[in-house]
PQR file of N, CA, C, O and H, with PARSE charges and radii, in Angstrom:
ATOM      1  N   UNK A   1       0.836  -1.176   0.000 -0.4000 1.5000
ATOM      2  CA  UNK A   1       0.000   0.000   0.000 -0.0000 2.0000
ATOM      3  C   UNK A   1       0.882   1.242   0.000  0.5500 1.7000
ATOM      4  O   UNK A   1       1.783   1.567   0.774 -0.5500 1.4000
ATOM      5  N   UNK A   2       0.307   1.940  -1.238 -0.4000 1.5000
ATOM      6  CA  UNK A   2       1.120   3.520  -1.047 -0.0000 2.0000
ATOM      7  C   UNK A   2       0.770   4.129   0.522  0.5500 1.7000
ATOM      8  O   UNK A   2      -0.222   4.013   1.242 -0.5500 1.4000
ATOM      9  H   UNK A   2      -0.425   1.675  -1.866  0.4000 1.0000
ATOM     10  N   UNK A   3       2.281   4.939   0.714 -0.4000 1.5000
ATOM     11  CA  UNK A   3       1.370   5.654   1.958 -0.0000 2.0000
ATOM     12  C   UNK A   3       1.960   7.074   1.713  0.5500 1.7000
ATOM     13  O   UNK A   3       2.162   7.755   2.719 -0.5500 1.4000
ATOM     14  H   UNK A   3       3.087   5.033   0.129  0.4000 1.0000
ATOM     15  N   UNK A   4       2.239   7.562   0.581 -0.4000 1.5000
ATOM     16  CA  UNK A   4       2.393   8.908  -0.059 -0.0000 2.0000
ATOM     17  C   UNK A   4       0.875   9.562  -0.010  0.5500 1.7000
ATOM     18  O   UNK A   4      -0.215   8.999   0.084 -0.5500 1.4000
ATOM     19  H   UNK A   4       2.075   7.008  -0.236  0.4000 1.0000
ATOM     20  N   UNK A   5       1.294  11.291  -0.135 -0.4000 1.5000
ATOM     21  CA  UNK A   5       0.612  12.078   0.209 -0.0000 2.0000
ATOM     22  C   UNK A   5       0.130  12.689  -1.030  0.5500 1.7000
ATOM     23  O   UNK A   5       0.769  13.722  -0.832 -0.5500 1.4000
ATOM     24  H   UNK A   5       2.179  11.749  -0.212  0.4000 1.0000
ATOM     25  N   UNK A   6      -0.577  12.968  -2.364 -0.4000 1.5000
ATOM     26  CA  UNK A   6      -0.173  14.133  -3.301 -0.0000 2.0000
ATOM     27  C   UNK A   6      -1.248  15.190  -3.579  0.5500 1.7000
ATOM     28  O   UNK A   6      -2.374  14.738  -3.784 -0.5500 1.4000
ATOM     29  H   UNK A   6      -1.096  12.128  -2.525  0.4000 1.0000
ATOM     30  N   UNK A   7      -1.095  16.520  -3.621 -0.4000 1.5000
ATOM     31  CA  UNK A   7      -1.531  17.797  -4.103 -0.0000 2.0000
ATOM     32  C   UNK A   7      -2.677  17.056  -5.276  0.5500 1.7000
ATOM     33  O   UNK A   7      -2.248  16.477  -6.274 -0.5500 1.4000
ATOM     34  H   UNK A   7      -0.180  16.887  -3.454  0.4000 1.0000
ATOM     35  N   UNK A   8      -4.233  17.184  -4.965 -0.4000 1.5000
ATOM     36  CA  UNK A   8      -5.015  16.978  -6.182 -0.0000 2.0000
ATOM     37  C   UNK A   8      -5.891  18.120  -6.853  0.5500 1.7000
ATOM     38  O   UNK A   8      -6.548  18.101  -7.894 -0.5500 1.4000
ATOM     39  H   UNK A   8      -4.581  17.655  -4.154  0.4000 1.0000
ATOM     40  N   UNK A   9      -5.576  19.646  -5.423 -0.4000 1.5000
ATOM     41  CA  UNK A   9      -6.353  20.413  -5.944 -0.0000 2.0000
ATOM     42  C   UNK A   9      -5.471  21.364  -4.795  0.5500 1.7000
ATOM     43  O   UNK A   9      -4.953  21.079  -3.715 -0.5500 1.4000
ATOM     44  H   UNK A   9      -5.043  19.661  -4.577  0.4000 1.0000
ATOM     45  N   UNK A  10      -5.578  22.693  -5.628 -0.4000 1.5000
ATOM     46  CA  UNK A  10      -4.938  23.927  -5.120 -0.0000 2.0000
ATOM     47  C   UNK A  10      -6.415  24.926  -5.000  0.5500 1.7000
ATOM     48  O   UNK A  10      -7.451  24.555  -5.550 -0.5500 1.4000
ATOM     49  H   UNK A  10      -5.999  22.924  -6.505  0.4000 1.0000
ATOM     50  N   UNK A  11      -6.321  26.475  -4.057 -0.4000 1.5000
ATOM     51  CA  UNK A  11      -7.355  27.166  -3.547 -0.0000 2.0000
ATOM     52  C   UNK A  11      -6.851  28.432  -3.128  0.5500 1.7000
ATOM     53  O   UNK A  11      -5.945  28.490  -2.296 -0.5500 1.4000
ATOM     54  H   UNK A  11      -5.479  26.777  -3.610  0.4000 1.0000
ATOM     55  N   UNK A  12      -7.433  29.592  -3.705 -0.4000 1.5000
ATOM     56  CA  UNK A  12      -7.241  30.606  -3.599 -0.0000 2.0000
ATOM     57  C   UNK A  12      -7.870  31.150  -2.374  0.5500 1.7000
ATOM     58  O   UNK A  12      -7.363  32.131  -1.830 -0.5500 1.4000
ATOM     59  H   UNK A  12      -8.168  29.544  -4.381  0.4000 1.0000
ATOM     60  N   UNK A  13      -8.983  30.567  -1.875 -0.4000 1.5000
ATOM     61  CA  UNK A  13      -9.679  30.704  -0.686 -0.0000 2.0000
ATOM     62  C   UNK A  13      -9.697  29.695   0.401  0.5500 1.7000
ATOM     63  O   UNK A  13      -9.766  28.491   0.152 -0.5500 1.4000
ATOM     64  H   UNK A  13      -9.396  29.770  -2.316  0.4000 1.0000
ATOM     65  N   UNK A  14      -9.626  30.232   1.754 -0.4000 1.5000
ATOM     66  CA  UNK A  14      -9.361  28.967   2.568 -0.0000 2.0000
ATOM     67  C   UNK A  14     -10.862  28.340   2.746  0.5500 1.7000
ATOM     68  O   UNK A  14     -10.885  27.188   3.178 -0.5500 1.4000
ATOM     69  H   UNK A  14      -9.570  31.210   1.956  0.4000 1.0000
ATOM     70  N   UNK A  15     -11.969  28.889   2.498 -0.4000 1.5000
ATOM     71  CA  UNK A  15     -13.584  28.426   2.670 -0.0000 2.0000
ATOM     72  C   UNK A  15     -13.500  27.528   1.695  0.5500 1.7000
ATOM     73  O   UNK A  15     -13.819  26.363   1.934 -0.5500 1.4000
ATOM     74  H   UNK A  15     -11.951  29.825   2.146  0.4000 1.0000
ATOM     75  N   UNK A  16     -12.992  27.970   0.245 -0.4000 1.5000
ATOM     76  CA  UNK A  16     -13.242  26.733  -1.064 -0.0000 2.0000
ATOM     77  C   UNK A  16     -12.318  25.582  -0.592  0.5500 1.7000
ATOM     78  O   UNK A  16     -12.609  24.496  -1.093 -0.5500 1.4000
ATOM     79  H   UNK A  16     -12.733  28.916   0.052  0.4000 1.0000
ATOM     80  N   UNK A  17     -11.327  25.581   0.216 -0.4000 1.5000
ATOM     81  CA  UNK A  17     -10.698  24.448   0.724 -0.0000 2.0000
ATOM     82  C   UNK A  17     -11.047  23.582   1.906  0.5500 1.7000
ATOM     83  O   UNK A  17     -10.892  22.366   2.016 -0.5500 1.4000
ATOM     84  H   UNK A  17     -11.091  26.464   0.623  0.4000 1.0000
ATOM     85  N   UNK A  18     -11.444  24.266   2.593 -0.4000 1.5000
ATOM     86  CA  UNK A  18     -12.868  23.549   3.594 -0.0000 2.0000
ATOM     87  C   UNK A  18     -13.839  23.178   2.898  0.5500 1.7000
ATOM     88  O   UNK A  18     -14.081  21.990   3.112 -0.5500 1.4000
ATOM     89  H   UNK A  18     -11.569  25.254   2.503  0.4000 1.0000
ATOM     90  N   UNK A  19     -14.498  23.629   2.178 -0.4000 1.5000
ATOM     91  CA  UNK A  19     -15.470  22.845   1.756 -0.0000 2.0000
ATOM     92  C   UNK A  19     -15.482  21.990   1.064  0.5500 1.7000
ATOM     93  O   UNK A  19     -16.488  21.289   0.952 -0.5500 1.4000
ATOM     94  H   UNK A  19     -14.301  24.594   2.004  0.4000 1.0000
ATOM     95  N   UNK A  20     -14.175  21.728   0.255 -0.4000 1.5000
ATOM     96  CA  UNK A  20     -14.000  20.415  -0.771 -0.0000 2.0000
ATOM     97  C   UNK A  20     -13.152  19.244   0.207  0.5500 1.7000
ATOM     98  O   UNK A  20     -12.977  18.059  -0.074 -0.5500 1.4000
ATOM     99  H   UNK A  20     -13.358  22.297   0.346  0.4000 1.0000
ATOM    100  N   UNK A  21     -12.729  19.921   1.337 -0.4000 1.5000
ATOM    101  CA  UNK A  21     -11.888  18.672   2.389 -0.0000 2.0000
ATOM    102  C   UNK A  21     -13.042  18.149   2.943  0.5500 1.7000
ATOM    103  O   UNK A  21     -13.023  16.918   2.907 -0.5500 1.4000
ATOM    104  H   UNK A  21     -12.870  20.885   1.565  0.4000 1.0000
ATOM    105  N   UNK A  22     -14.460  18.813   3.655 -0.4000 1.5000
ATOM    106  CA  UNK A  22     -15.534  18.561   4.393 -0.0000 2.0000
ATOM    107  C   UNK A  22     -16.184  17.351   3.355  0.5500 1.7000
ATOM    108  O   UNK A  22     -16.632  16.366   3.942 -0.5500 1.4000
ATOM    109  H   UNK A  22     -14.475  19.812   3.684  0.4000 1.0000
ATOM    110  N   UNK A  23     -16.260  17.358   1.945 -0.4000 1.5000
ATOM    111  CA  UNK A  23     -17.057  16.670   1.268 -0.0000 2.0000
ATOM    112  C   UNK A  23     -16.091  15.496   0.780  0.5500 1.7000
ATOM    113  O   UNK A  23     -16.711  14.491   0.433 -0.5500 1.4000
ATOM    114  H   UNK A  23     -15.896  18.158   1.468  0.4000 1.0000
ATOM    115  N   UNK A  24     -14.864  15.425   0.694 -0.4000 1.5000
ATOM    116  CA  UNK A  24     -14.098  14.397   0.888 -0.0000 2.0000
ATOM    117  C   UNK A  24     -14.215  13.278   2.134  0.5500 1.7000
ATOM    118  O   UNK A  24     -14.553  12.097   2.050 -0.5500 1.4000
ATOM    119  H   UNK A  24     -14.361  16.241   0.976  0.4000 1.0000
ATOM    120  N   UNK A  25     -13.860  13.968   3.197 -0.4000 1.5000
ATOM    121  CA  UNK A  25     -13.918  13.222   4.427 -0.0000 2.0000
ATOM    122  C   UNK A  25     -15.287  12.636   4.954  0.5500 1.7000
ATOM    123  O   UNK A  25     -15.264  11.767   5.826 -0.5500 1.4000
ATOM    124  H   UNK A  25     -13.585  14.927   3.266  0.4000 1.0000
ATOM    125  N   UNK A  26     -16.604  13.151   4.382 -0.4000 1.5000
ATOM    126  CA  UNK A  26     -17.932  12.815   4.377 -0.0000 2.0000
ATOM    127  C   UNK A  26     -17.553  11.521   3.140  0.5500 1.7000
ATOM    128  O   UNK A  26     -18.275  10.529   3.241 -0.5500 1.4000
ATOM    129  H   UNK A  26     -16.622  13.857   3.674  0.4000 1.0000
ATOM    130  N   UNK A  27     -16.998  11.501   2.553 -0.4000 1.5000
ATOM    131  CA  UNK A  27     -16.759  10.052   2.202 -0.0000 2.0000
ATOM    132  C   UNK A  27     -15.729   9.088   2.354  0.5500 1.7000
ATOM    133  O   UNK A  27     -15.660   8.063   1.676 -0.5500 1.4000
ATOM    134  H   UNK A  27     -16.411  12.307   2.471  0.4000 1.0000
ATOM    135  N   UNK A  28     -14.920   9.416   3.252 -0.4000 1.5000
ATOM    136  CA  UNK A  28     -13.990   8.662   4.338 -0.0000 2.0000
ATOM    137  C   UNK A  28     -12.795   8.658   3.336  0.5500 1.7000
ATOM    138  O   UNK A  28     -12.269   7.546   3.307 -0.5500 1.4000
ATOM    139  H   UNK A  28     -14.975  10.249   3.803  0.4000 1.0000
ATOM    140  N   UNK A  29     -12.315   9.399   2.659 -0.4000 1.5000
ATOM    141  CA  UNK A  29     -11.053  10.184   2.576 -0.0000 2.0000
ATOM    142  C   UNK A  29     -10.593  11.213   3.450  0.5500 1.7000
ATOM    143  O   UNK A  29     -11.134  12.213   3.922 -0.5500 1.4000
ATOM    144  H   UNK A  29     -12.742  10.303   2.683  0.4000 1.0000
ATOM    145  N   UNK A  30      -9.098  10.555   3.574 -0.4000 1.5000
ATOM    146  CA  UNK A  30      -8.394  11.467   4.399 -0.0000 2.0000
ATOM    147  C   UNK A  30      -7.504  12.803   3.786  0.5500 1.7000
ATOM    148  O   UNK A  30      -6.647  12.848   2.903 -0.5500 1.4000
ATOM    149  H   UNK A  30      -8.658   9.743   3.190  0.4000 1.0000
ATOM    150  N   UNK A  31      -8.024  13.736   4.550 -0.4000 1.5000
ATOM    151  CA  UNK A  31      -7.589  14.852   3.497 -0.0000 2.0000
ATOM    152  C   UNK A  31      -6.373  15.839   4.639  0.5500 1.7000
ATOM    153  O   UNK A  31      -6.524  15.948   5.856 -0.5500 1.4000
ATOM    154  H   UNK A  31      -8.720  13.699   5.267  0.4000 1.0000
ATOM    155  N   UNK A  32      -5.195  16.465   3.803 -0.4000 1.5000
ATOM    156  CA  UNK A  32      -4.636  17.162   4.143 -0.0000 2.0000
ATOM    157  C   UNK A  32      -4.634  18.840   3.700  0.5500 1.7000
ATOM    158  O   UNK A  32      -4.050  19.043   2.635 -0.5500 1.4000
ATOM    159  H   UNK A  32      -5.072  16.377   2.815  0.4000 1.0000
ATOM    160  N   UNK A  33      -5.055  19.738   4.194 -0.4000 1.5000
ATOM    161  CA  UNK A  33      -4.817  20.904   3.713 -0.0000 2.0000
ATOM    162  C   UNK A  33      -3.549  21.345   4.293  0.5500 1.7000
ATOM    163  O   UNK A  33      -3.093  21.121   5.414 -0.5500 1.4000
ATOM    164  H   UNK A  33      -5.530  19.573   5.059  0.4000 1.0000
ATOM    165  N   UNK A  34      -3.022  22.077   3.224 -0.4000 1.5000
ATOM    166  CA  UNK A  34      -1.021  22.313   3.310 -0.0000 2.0000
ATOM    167  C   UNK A  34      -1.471  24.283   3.039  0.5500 1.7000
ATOM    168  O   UNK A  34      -2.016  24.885   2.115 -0.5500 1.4000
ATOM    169  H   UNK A  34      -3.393  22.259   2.313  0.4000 1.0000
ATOM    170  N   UNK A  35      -1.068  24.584   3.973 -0.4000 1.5000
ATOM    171  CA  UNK A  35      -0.562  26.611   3.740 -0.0000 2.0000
ATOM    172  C   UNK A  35      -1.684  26.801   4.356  0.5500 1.7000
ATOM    173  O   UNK A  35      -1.722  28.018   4.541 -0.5500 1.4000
ATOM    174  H   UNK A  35      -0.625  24.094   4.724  0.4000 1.0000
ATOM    175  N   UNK A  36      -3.057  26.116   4.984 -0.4000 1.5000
ATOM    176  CA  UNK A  36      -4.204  26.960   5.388 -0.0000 2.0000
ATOM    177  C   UNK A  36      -4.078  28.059   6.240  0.5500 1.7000
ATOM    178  O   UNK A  36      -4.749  29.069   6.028 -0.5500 1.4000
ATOM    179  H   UNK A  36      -3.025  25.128   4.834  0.4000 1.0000
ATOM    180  N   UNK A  37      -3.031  27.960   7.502 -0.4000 1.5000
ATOM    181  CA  UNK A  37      -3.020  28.994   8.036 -0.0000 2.0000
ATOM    182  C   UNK A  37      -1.945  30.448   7.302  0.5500 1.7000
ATOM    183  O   UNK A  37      -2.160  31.650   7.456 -0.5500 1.4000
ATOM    184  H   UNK A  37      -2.486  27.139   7.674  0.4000 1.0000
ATOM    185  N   UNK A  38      -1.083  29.953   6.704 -0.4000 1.5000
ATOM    186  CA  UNK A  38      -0.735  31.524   5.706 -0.0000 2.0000
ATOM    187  C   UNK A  38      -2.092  32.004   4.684  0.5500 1.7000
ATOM    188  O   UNK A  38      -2.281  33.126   4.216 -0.5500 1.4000
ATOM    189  H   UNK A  38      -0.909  28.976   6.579  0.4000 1.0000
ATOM    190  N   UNK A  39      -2.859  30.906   4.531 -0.4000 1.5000
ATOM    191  CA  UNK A  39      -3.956  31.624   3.124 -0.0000 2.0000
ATOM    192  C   UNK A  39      -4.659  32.466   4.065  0.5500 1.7000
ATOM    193  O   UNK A  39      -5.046  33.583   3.720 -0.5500 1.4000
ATOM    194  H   UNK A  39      -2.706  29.994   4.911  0.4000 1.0000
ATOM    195  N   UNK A  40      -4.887  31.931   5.439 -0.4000 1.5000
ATOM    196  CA  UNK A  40      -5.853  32.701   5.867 -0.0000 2.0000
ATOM    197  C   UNK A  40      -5.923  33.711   6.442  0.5500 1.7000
ATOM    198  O   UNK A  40      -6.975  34.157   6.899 -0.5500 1.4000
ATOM    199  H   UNK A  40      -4.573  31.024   5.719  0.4000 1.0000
ATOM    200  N   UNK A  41      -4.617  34.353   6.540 -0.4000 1.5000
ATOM    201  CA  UNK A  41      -3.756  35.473   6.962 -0.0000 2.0000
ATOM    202  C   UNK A  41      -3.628  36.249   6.366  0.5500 1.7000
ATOM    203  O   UNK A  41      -3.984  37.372   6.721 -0.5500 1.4000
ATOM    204  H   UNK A  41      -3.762  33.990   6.168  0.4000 1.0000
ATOM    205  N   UNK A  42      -2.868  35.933   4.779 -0.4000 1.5000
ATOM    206  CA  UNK A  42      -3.101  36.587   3.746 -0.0000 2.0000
ATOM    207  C   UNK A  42      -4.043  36.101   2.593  0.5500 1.7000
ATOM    208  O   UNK A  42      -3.575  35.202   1.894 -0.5500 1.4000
ATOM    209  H   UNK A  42      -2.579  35.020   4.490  0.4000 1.0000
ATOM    210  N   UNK A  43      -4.721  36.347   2.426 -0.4000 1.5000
ATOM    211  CA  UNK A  43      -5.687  36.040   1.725 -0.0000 2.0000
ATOM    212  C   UNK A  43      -5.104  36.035  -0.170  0.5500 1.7000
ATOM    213  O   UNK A  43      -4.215  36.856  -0.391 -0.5500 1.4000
ATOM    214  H   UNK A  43      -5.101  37.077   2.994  0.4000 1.0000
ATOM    215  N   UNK A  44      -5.411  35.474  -0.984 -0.4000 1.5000
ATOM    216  CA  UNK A  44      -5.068  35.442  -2.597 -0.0000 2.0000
ATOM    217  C   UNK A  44      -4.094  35.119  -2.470  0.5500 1.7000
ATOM    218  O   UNK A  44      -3.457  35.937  -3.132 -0.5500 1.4000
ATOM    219  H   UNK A  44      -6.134  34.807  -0.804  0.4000 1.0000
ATOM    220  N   UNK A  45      -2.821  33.858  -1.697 -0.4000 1.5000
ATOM    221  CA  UNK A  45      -1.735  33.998  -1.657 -0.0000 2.0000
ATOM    222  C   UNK A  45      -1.386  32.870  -2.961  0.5500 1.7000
ATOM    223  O   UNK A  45      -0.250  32.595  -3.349 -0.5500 1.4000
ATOM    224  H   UNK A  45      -3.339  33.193  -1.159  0.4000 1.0000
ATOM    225  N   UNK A  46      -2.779  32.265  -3.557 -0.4000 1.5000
ATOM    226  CA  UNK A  46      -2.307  31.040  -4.417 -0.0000 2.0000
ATOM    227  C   UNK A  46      -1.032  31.205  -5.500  0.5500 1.7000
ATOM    228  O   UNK A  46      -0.434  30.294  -6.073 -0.5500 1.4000
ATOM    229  H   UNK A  46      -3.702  32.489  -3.242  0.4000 1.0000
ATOM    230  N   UNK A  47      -0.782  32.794  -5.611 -0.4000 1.5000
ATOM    231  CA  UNK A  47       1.063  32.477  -6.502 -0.0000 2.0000
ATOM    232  C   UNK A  47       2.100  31.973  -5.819  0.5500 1.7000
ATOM    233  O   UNK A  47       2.999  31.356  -6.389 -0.5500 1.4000
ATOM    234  H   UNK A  47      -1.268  33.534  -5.145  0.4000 1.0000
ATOM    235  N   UNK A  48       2.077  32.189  -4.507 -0.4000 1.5000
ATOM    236  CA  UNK A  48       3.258  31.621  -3.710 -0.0000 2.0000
ATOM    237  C   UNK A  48       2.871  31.293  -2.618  0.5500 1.7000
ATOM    238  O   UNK A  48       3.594  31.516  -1.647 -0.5500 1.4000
ATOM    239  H   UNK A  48       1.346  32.690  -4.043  0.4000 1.0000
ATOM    240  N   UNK A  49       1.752  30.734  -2.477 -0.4000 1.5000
ATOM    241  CA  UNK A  49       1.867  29.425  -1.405 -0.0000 2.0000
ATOM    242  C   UNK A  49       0.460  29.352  -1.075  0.5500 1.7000
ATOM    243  O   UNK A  49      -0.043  29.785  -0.038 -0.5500 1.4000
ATOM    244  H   UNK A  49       1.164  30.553  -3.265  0.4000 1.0000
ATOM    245  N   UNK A  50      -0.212  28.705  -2.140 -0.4000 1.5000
ATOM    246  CA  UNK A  50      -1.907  28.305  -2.868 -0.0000 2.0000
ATOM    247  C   UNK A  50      -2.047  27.181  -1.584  0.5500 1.7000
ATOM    248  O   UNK A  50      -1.297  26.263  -1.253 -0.5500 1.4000
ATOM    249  H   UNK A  50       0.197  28.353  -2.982  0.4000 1.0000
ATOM    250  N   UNK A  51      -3.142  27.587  -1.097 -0.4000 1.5000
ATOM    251  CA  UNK A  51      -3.323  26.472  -0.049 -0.0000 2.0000
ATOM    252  C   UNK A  51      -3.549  25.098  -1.160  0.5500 1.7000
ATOM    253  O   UNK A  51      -3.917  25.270  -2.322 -0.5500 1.4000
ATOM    254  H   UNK A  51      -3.752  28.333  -1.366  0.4000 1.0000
ATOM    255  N   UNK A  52      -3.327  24.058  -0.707 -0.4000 1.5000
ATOM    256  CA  UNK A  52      -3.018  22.504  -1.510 -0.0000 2.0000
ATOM    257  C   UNK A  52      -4.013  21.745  -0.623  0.5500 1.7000
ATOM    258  O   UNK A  52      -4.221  22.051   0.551 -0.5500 1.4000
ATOM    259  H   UNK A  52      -3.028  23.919   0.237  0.4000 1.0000
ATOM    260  N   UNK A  53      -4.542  20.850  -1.193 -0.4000 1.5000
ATOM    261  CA  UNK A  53      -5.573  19.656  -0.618 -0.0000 2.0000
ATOM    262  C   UNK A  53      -4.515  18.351  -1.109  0.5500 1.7000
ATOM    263  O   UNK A  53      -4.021  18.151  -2.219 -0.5500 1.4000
ATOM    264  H   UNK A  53      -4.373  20.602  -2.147  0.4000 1.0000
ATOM    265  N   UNK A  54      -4.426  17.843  -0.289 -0.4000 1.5000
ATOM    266  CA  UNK A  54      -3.387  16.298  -0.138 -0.0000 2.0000
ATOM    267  C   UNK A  54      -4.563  15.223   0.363  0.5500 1.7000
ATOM    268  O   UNK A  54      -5.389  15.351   1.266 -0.5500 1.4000
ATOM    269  H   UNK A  54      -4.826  18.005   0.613  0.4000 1.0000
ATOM    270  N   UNK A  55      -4.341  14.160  -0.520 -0.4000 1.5000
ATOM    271  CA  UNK A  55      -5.030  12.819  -0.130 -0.0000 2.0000
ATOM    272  C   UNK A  55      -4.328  11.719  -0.103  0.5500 1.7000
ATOM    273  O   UNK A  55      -3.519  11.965  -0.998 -0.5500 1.4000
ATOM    274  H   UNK A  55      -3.669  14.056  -1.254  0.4000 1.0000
ATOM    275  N   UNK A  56      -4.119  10.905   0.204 -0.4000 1.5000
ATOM    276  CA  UNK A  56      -3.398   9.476  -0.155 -0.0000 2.0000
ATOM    277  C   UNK A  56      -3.233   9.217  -1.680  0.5500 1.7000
ATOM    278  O   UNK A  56      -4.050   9.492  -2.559 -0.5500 1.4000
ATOM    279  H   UNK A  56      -4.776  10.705   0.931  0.4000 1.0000
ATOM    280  N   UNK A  57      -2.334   8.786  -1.782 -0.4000 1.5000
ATOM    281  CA  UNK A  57      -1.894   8.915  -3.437 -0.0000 2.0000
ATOM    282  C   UNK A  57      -2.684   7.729  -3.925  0.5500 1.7000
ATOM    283  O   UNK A  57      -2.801   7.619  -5.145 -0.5500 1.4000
ATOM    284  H   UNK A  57      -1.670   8.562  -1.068  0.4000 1.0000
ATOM    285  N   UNK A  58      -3.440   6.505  -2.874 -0.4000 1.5000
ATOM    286  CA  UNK A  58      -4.313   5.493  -3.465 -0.0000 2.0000
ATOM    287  C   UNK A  58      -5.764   5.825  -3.635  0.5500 1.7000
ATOM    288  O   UNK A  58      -6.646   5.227  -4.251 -0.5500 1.4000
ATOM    289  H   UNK A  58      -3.345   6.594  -1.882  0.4000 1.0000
ATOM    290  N   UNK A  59      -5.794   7.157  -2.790 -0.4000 1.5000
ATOM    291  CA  UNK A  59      -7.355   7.464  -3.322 -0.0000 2.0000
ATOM    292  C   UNK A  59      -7.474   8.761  -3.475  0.5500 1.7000
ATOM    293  O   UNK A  59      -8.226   9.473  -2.810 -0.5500 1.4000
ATOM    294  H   UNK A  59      -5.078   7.643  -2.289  0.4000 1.0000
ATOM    295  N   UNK A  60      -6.376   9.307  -4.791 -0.4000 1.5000
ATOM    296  CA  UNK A  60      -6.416  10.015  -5.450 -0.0000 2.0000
ATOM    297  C   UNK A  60      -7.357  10.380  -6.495  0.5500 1.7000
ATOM    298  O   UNK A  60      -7.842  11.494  -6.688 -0.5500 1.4000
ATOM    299  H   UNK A  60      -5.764   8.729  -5.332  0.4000 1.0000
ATOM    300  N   UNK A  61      -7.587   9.152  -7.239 -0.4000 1.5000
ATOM    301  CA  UNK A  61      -8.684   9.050  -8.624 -0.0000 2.0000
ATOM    302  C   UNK A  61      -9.995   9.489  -7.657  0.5500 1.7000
ATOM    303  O   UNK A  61     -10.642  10.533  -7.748 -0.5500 1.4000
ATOM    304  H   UNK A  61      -7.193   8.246  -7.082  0.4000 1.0000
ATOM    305  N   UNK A  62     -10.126   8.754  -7.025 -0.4000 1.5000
ATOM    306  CA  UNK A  62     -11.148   8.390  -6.142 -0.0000 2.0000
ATOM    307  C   UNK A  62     -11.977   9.941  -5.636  0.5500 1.7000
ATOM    308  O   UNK A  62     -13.194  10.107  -5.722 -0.5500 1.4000
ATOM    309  H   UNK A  62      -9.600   7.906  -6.951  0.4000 1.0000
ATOM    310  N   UNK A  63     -10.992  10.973  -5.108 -0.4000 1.5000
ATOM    311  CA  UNK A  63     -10.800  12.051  -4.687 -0.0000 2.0000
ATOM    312  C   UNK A  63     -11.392  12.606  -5.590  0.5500 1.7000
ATOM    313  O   UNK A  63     -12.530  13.063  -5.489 -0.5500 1.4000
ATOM    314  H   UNK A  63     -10.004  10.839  -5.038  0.4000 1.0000
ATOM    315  N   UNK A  64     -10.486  12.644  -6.878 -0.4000 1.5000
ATOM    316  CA  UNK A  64     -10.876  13.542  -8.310 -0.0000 2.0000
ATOM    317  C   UNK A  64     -12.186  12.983  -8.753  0.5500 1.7000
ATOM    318  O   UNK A  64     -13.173  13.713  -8.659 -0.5500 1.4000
ATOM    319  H   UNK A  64      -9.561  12.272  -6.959  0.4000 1.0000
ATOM    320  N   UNK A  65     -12.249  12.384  -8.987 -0.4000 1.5000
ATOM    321  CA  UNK A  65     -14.313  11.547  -9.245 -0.0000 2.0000
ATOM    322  C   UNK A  65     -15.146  12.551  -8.361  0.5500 1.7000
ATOM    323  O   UNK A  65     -15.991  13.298  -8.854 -0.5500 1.4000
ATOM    324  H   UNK A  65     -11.447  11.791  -9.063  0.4000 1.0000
ATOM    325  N   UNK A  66     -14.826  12.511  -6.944 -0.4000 1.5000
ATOM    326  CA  UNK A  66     -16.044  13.083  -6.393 -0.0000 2.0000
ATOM    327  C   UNK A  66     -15.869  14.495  -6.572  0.5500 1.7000
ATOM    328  O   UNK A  66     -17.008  14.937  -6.719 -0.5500 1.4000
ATOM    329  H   UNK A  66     -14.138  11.905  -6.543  0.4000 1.0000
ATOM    330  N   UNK A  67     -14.841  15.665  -6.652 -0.4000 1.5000
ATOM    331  CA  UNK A  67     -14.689  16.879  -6.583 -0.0000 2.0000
ATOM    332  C   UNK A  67     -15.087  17.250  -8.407  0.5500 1.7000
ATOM    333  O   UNK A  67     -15.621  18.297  -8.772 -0.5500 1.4000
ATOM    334  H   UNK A  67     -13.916  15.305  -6.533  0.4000 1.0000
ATOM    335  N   UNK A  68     -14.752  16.338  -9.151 -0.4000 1.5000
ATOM    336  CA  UNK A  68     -15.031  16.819 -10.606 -0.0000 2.0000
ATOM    337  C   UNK A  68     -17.029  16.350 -10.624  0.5500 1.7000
ATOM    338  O   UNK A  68     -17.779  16.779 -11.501 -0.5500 1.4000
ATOM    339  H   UNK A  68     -14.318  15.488  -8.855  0.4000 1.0000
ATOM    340  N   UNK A  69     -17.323  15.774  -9.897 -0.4000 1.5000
ATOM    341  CA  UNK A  69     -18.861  15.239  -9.846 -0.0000 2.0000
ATOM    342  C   UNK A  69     -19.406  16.461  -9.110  0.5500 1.7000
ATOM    343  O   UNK A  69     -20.606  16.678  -9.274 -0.5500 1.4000
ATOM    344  H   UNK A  69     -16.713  15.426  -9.185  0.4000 1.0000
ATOM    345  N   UNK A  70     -18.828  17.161  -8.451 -0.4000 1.5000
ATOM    346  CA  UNK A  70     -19.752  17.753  -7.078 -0.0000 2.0000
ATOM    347  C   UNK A  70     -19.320  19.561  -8.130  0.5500 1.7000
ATOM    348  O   UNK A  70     -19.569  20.747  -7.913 -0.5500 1.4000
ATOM    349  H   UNK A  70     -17.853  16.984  -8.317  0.4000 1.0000
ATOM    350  N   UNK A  71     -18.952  19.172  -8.692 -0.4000 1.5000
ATOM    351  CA  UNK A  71     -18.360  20.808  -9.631 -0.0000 2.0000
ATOM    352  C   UNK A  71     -19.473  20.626 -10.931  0.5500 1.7000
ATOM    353  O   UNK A  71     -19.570  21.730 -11.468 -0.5500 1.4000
ATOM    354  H   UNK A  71     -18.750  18.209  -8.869  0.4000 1.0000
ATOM    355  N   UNK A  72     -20.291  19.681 -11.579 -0.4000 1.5000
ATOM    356  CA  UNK A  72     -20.930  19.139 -12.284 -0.0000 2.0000
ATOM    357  C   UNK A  72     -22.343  19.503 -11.929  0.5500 1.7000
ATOM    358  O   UNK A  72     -23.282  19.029 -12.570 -0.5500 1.4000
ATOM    359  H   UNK A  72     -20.213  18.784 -11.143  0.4000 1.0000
TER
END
C-alpha cells in the first residue's frame, strides 16, 4: 500500500478548501490541507503558497471523481 501524500487540488480561498476537504472526508477520505493557516492570513496567496488539498496517493482518482462530480 502507497502511503504517499499528493496535491489533487490547489485554492485561492481557505472556505473553497474547507469545503471540498468537508465533502471528501464525508466520504472517508483522508484529506490534508497544506498553507491553510498563511492563506488565511493573507488572503489570494495562491502564486506563492496556494493552499493545496493532499489525499493518499491510493485514493487520489477516487478524490478527483467526487470533486469533478460535485463541480458538475
Amino acid at each position: 500500500m502507497d502511503n504517499s501524500w499528493i496535491t489533487i487540488a490547489t485554492f485561492s480561498s481557505v472556505e473553497d478548501g474547507y469545503i471540498v476537504k468537508g465533502m471528501l472526508e464525508a466520504h472517508d477520505i483522508p484529506v490534508v490541507l497544506n498553507n491553510a493557516t498563511i492563506s488565511s492570513v493573507y488572503p489570494m496567496t495562491d502564486t506563492w503558497a496556494p493552499l493545496e488539498l493532499l489525499v493518499p496517493a491510493d485514493r487520489a482518482d477516487e478524490a478527483r471523481s467526487l470533486i469533478n462530480s460535485d463541480n458538475n
